[in-house]
Each structure stands twice: as structure tokens, then as C-alpha cells.
C-alpha positions in Angstrom: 45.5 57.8 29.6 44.4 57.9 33.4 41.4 56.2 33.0 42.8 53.5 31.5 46.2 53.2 34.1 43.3 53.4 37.0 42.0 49.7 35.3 44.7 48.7 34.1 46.5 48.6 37.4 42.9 47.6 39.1 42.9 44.5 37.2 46.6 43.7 37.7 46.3 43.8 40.9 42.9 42.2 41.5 43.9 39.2 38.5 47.7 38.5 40.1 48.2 39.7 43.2 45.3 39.0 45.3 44.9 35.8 43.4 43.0 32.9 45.5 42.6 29.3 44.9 39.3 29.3 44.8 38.9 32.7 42.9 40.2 34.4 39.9 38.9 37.6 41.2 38.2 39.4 44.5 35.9 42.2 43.4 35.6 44.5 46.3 33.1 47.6 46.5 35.9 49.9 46.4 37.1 48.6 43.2 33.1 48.5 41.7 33.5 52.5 42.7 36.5 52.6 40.5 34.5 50.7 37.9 31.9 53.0 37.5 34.1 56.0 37.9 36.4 54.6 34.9 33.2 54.0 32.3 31.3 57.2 33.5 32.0 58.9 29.7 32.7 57.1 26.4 36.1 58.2 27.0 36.9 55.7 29.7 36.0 52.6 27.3 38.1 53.7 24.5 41.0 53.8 27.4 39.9 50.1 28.1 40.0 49.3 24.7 43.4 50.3 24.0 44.5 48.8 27.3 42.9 45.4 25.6 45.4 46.1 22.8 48.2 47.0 25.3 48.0 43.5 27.2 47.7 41.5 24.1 51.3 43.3 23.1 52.9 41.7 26.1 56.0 39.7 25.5 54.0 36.6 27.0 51.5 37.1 24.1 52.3 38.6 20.3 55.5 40.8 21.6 56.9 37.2 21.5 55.6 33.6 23.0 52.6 33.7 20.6 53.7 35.5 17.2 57.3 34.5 16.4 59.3 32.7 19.1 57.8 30.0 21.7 54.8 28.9 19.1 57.1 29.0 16.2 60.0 27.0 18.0 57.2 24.9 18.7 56.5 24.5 14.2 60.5 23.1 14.2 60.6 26.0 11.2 63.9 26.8 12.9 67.4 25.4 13.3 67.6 23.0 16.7 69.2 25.4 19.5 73.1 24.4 20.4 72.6 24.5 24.5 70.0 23.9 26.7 70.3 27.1 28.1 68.4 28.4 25.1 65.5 30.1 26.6 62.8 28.2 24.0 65.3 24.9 24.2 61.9 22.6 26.0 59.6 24.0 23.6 61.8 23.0 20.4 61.7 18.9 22.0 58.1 19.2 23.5 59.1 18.9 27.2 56.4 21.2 28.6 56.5 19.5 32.1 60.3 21.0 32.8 59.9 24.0 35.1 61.7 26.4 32.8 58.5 25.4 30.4 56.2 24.8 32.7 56.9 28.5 34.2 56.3 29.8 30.6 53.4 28.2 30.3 51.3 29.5 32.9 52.2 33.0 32.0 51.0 32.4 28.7 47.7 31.1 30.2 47.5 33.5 33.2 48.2 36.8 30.6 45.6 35.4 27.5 42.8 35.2 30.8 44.1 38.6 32.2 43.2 40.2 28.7 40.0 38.4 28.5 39.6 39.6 32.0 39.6 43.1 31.0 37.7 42.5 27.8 34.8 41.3 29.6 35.0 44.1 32.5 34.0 46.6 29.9 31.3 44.5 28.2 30.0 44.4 31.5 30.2 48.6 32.0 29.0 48.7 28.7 25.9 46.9 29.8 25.3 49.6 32.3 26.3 52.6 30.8 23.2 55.7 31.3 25.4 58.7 29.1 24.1 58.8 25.3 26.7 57.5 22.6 26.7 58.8 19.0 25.3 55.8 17.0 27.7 53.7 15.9 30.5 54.6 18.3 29.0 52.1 21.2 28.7 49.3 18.2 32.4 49.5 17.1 33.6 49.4 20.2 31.5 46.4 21.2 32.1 44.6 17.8 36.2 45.1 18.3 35.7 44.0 21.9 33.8 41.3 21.8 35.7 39.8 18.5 38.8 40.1 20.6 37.4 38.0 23.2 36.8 35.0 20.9 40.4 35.8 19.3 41.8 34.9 22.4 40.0 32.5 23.6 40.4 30.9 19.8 44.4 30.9 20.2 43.8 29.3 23.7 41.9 26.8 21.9 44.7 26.2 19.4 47.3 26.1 22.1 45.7 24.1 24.6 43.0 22.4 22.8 43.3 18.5 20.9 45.0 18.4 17.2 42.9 17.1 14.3 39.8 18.0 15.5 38.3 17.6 12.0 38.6 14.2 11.9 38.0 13.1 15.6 34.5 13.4 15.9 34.4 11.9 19.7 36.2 15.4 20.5 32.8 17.2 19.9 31.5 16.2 23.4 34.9 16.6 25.4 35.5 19.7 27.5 37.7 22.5 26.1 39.3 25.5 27.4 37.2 27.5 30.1 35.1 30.3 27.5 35.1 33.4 29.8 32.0 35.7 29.2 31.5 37.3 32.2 34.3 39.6 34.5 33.3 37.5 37.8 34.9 36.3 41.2 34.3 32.4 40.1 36.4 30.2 37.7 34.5 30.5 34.0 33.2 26.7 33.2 34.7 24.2 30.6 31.9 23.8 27.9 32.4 21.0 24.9 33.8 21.8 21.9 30.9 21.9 20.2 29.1 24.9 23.1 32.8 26.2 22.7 32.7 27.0 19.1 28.8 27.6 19.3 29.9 30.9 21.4 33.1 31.8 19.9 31.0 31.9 16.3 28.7 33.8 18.5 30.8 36.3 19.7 32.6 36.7 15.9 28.8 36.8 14.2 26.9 39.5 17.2 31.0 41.4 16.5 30.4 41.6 12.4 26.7 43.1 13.1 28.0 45.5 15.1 30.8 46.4 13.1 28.8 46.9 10.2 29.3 50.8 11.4 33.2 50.0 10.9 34.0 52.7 8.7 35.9 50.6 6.3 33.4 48.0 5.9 31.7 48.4 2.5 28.7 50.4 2.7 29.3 51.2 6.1 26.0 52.2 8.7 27.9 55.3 10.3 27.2 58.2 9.0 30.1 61.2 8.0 28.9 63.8 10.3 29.3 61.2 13.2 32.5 59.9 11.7 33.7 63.6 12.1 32.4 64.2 15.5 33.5 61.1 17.4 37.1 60.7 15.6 38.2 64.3 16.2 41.3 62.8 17.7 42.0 60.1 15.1 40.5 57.2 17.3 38.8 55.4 14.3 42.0 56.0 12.3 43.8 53.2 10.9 41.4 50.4 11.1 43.9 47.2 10.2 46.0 48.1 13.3 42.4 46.8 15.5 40.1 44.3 15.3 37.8 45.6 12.5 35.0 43.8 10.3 37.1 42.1 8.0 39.7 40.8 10.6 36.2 39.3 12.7 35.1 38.1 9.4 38.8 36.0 8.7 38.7 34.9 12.4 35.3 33.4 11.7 37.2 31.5 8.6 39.6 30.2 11.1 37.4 29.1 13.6 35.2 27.4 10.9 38.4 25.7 9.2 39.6 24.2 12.5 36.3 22.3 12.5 36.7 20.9 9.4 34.1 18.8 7.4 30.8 20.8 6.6 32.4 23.9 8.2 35.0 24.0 5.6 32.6 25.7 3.0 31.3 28.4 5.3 35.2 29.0 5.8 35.5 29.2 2.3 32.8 32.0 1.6 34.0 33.6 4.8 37.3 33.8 3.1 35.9 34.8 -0.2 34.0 38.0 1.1 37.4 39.4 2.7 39.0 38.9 -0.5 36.4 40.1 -2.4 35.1 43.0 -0.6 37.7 44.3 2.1 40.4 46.7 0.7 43.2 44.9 1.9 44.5 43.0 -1.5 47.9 41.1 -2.6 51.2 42.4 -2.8 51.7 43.1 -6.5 54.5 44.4 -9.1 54.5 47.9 -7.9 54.7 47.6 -4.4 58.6 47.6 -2.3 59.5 45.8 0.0 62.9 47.8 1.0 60.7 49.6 4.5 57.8 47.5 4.5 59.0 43.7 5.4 55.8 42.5 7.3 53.8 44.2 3.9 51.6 46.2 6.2 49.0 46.4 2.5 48.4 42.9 3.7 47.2 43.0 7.2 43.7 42.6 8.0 44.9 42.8 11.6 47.9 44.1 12.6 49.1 44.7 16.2 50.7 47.5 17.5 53.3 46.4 20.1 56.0 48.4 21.9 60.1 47.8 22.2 59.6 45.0 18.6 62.7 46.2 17.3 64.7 45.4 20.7 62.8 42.0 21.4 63.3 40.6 17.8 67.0 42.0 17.4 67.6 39.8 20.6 66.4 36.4 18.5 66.6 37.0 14.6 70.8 37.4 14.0 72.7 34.6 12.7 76.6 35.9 13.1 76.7 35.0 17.0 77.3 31.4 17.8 77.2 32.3 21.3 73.7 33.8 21.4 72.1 30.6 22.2 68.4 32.2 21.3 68.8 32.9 17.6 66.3 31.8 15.2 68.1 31.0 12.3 66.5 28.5 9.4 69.4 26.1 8.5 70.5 26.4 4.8 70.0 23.5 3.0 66.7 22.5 4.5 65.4 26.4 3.9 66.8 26.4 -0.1 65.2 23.3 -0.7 62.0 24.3 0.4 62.2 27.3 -1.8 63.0 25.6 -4.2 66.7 27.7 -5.3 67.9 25.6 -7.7 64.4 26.4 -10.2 65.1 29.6 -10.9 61.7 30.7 -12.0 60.5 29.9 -8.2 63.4 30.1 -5.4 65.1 32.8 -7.4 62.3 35.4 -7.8 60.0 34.4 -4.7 60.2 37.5 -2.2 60.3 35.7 0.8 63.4 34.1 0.0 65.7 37.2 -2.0 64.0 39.5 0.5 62.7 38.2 3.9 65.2 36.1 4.7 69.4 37.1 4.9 72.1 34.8 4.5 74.3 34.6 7.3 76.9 32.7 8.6 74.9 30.0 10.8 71.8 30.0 8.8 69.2 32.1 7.4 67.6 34.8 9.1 64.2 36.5 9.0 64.0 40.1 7.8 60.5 40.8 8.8 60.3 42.0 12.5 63.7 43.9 12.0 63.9 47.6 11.8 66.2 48.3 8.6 65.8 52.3 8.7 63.9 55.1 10.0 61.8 54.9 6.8 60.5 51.9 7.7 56.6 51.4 7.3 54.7 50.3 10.9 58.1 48.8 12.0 56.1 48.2 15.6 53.3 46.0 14.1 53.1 42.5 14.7 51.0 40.9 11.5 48.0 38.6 13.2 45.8 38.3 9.8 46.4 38.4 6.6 44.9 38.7 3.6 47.2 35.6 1.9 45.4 33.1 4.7 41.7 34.3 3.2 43.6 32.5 -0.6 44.9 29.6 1.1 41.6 28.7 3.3 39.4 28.6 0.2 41.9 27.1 -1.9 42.0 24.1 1.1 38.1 23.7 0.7 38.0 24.1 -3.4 41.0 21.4 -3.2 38.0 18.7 -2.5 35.6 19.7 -4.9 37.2 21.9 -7.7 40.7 22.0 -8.4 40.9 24.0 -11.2 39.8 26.9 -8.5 41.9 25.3 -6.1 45.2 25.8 -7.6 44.1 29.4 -9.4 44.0 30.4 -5.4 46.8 28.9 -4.5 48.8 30.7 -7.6 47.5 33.9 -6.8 49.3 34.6 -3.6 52.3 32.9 -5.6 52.2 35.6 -8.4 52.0 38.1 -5.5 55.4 36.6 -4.3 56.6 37.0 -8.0 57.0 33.4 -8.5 57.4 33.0 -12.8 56.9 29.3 -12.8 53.2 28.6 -12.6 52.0 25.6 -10.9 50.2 22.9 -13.4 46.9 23.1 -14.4 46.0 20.1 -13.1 47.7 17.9 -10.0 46.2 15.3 -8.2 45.1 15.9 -3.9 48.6 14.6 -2.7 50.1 17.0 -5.0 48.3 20.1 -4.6 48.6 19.2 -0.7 52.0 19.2 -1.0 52.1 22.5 -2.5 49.8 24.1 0.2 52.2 22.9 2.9 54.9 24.2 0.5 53.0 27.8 0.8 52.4 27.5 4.4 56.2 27.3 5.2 57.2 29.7 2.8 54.7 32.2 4.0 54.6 32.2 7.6 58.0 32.3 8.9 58.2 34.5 11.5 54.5 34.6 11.8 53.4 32.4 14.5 51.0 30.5 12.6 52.2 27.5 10.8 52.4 25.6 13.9 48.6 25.4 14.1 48.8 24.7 10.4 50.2 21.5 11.4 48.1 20.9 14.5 45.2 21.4 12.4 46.1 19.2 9.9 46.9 16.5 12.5 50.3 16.2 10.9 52.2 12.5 12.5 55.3 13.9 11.6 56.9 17.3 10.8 59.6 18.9 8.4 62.8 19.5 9.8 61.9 17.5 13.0 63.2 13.5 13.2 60.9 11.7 15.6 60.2 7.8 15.0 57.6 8.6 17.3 54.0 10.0 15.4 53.5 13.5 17.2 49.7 13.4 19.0 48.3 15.4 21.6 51.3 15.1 24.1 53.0 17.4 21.3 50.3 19.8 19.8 48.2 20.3 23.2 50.1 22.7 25.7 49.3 21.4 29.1 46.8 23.2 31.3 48.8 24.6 34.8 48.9 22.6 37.4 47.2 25.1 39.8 44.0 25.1 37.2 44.0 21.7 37.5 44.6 21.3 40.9 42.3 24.5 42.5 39.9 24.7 38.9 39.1 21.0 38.3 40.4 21.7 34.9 40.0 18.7 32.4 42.4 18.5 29.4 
């Protein structure tokens, strides 16, 4: 990997420590030199690829802040922390301008626009590169690249961006988060909302083209004599643990479903042609769960991240009433949502007799812990799954067919093994209830029922007493005070 340290540690250096005010990056001829030696053979992007991947697994993104501690403190999902020396303890009561959280929150912005950073340093090589690819080998990497580049900038959106945007039209022509696009000395521009999502869709739509030669996208483009000559060292192997078609294809459902309003339907037949034609189903009656807690048949993206075991055995244990960081769900609250005393649903529903453990200060989430050396992908952190494809249609079908609404909804229930079967018919405050029901049940641990509830524009949240409403001051992350001050940021 010596291509890939030479950029890596080009970048690190060029992105943090010969950072300017008036520059994100100080591109010198030396370092162009470097460039072009790095990207001289297809070799050198692949090493930029996986150093993409590498960065993303940084505890400041999914090793931690972004997949199952900061933004899932942030969802209330788990018990309030006992000191203030808790590490997450501002996040849990929304005081991002303390400089414990303020701190945080710049490295979760500075490493998200590092990644990017890199991402769009090889789109640029890529641009220029004279040596002749095998056809199809260029597109994938492209596709994964440039789908990963609208990932992040989508999860910058949902961290830093307004809640509710579905029903606050006015937000179309505010400024959102600066849409990076090119690997340049200058700050990238704020665009609206509406040129924000006009390029993200971009990015996911030009991605899904090119990824049509994904070798497990349905009729794939590449052929098998190529397949053999360019993966001769398993590079193409195990497509869910990268951005592949169908994980571009379920971030264009999320990106669509944040709009809201007409959007919601192209969400919906987004989500419908995962489901439908990616092989990445349900959990069903003959799978286990014993070695494979994050149920790795599920992920359409899945990221491989180093030292999860040690990070997560640091935060999910609920015997120590002195480890002031644990993530523990408090009883009652957690039985009542799963509904324990019905034993058809709480009593056979997966995620509570299996996910979760019962320990002495609460319960305590199985999935991101290693239980033995048999254990399936124990170093992948679950960023897509199929369940969220169910639940996005259902959402849309809710408004206009409910019979297909709930026969959604009850599919990833069955897959949980839940007997009783939700009734056949249920009015929209019902069924809504029940989808928020699914949405806590599902994604503990996850990192993504936070911006369920952002989405939603939710005044108030479970297990959180506020008499205030939550708005913007809650869901929206504040932009660092040096982009503000040096970038003429607008939030």
C-alpha cells in the first residue's frame, strides 16, 4: 500500500497541517509531482480508493461520532449519562457551543471534508489519466467514488443542514453545506438546497450509470474475461463492504425522502428496485443470529473499519456504574417500546431476545460486540440496509395505499419474527405510530434514527422531556466558528 500512504499522508499534511485561513489547500508543484506519480497505473487509484474507505473508518466518522455514539446520543435512544464528564454528555442536552462539543464538532466537519478531499483528488487524476483501463474497471471505480462523495456530503447535509425540509418550502432557496467537486486551493461555495440536491442526485445518478458494470448489479455490462483479469487479487470481491449499485441506488432513496412531497414517489421506486432486484433480502427463519449480530445478509453497504471491537467494548457494557460513557437503554422505557408484555411481539422480536442484553443498569446493544472468533464481519459497521428500502416505500404508500403500506411495514416485522400481525387496516396516526415504533426498534446502535426524527421534524422526542419544541437549534449541528469566520459560511 505505498501508493496509497504517499497520498494519504500528502493530503494529511496539505488538509491539516499547512491549513490557511484563506485556503483549504496549498497545492504546491512538488506535491502535483506526487500526484501524477501516485495515479501513473490503475493500481494507484484503487490505493486511493481504499484510503477513501480508510478515512471514512475514522473514529470522527462511522468508527464512532457518526454510526453509533455522538449522532445516536444525539436520537435520546439512550439512558441520560450520570456525570458531565461523560465524553457525549453536551451532545445528549444539545449544548454544541461548549468547547468540549464545540472541539468535536469541527473534527467531524474537518474529517467528512478531508475524505471528500481525497475523493475528489482522484476524480481529478482520473480526468487525466493516458494508461488504457480494462472497460469497466475505470467505471466502478468512478461510480463508488463519486457515489461516496454525495454520501458524505448527504450526512453533512443531515448533520448540519435545517430539519423538516419537506415541509418548509422557503428552505429551497437558502444556502446549504459547501458541495465540494473539485480538489482545489479555494473554499468550495454554498449553493441552495435545491442546486445542493440537483448535484448530489447528480453525482448518485452519473455513479448508478457507471456502476452498471458492478458485477453484482443484475445483468451486469462487464464482461467474465475482464472480471477475471482485473480481480486477480480479489479487489472486486465482496461488493456490500463498498459503495456498489444498489447502495448508490438506496442513497438516491434517502436523498429523495429528505425532500419530501413529489420526491417521495421516486423514493419509493428507488426503494422498490433494491428490494426487488438486488440480492441483498430480509433476514428469514433459517438464518442465526448467534455470530452475525449486525446481519451482514442485510447490508447493502457495510463499512469495514479497524479496532470496532475495542471502540464499542469501551461504550456498550452496562455492569460499570463508574464508566460514565456507556450506552445503556433504560428498562422500562426499552420493554415498553417492544412491546414485552404482548408476547406474540416483544417476546419473539430479535432485536429485543437477541440484540439487546439485560444488565444491571440497563439494556445493552449486542450488535457492534465481538461474541467469538466465529463471528461473521465482526469489523463492519452497517451504513445501508436493506430494512430502510421497506420502510421508505411503506412511508410513501402510507399516503396513498395503505393496504401496501402496512404489508411493507409487516414484512421487515416477520423478518424480526414478530407472530402478531399488524391490522389490516389502521388509520395515518396509527400506522405513523407504528413506523416510529419500527424506526426505534430497528436502528439502535445504527446511527440513523436521529435523522429519522430530524426528517420528520419531530417537536418533541421519546425518552427526552423538553417543554421546549426542538427546532433547528437542536437538529442543525453548528458550522465551526473558523468557517464562519475565514469562509463566510451561512447556516
Amino acid at each position: 500500500m505505498k501508493r496509497f500512504i504517499t497520498l494519504y499522508s500528502l493530503c494529511f499534511s496539505v488538509l491539516f497541517l499547512n491549513q490557511s485561513c484563506e485556503k483549504w489547500f496549498d497545492v504546491t508543484a512538488n506535491n502535483q509531482i506526487k500526484a501524477e506519480d501516485q495515479f501513473s497505473s490503475v493500481d494507484g487509484f484503487k490505493d486511493a480508493l481504499m484510503g477513501v474507505y480508510l478515512g471514512m473508518g475514522d473514529a470522527n466518522l462511522y468508527l464512532s461520532n457518526t454510526s453509533f455514539t455522538m449522532v445516536d446520543v444525539l436520537s435520546q435512544q439512550y439512558a441520560p449519562f450520570t456525570s458531565s464528564l461523560a465524553f457525549y454528555y453536551d451532545f445528549q442536552n444539545y449544548r454544541y457551543q461548549n468547547p468540549k462539543a464545540e472541539s468535536q464538532i469541527k473534527r467531524v466537519w474537518d474529517k467528512y471534508y478531508f475524505v471528500i478531499a481525497n475523493v475528489n483528488s482522484a476524480l481529478n487524476q482520473m480526468d487525466k489519466s493516458t494508461f488504457v483501463w480494462y472497460k469497466g474497471e475505470k467505471e466502478i471505480i468512478r461510480g463508488e467514488l463519486l457515489a461516496l462523495r454525495a454520501f458524505l456530503h448527504f450526512d453533512l447535509m443531515r448533520f448540519f443542514g435545517h430539519a423538516n425540509y419537506a415541509q418548509r418550502p422557503e428552505l429551497a432557496s437558502k444556502l446549504a453545506i459547501p458541495y465540494s467537486t473539485v480538489y482545489s486551493k479555494d473554499y468550495p461555495p454554498q449553493l441552495t438546497y435545491t442546486e445542493t440536491f440537483k448535484q448530489m442526485e447528480g453525482d448518485i445518478k452519473q455513479a448508478m450509470e457507471l456502476l452498471k458494470y458492478d458485477p453484482i448489479f443484475k445483468n451486469s455490462l462487464i464482461t467474465s474475461e475482464i472480471m477475471m483479469n482485473i480481480n486477480r487479487d480479489g479487489f472486486y470481491d465482496n461488493r456490500f463492504n463498498r459503495m456498489n449499485y444498489y447502495a448508490a441506488e438506496a442513497l438516491l432513496a434517502r436523498v429523495y425522502a429528505w425532500q419530501g412531497g413529489d420526491k417521495m414517489k421516486l423514493a419509493a421506486d428507488a426503494a422498490e428496485d433494491v428490494i426487488a432486484n438486488s440480492p441483498i433480502e430480509l433476514f428469514n427463519n433459517n438464518d442465526q443470529l448467534s455470530n452475525d449480530r449486525t446481519i451482514k445478509k442485510e447490508h447493502l453497504f457495510g463499512l469495514k473499519v479497524q479496532d470496532l471491537q475495542t471502540t464499542a467494548s469501551m461504550y456498550f457494557e452496562g455492569t460499570n456504574n463508574t464508566n460514565y460513557n456507556g450506552l445503556r437503554l433504560l428498562h422500562a422505557p426499552t420493554e415498553d417500546l417492544y412491546e414485552v408484555d404482548i408476547p406474540e411481539i416483544g417476546a419473539s422480536d430479535i432485536r429485543f431476545i437477541q440484540l439487546l442484553n439485560n444488565e444491571q443498569y440497563g439494556y445493552v446493544s449486542l450488535k457492534l460486540k465481538k461474541q467469538s472468533q466465529n463471528d461473521i464481519d465482526a469489523n463492519t459497521i452497517p451504513l445501508m440496509k436493506i430494512p430502510e428500502m421497506y420502510y421508505i416505500a411503506s412511508e410513501y404508500y402510507s399516503q396513498n395505499n395503505m393496504t401496501k403500506a402496512i404489508s411493507l411495514l409487516e414484512n421487515v416485522r416477520v423478518s424480526r419474527r414478530i407472530v402478531q400481525a399488524l391490522p389490516a387496516t389502521m388509520d395515518l396516526a396509527t400506522y405513523n405510530n407504528e413506523l416510529l415504533k419500527e424506526y426505534r426498534k430497528e436502528y439502535v446502535a445504527e446511527g440513523q434514527l436521529f435523522f429519522f426524527y430530524k426528517r420528520k421534524g419531530f417537536k418533541q422526542l421519546p425518552n427526552y422531556t423538553s417543554a421546549v419544541d426542538l427546532d433547528d437549534k437542536v437538529y442543525m449541528l453548528p458550522f465551526p466558528a473558523s468557517e464562519v469566520e475565514f469562509g463566510n459560511r451561512v447556516q
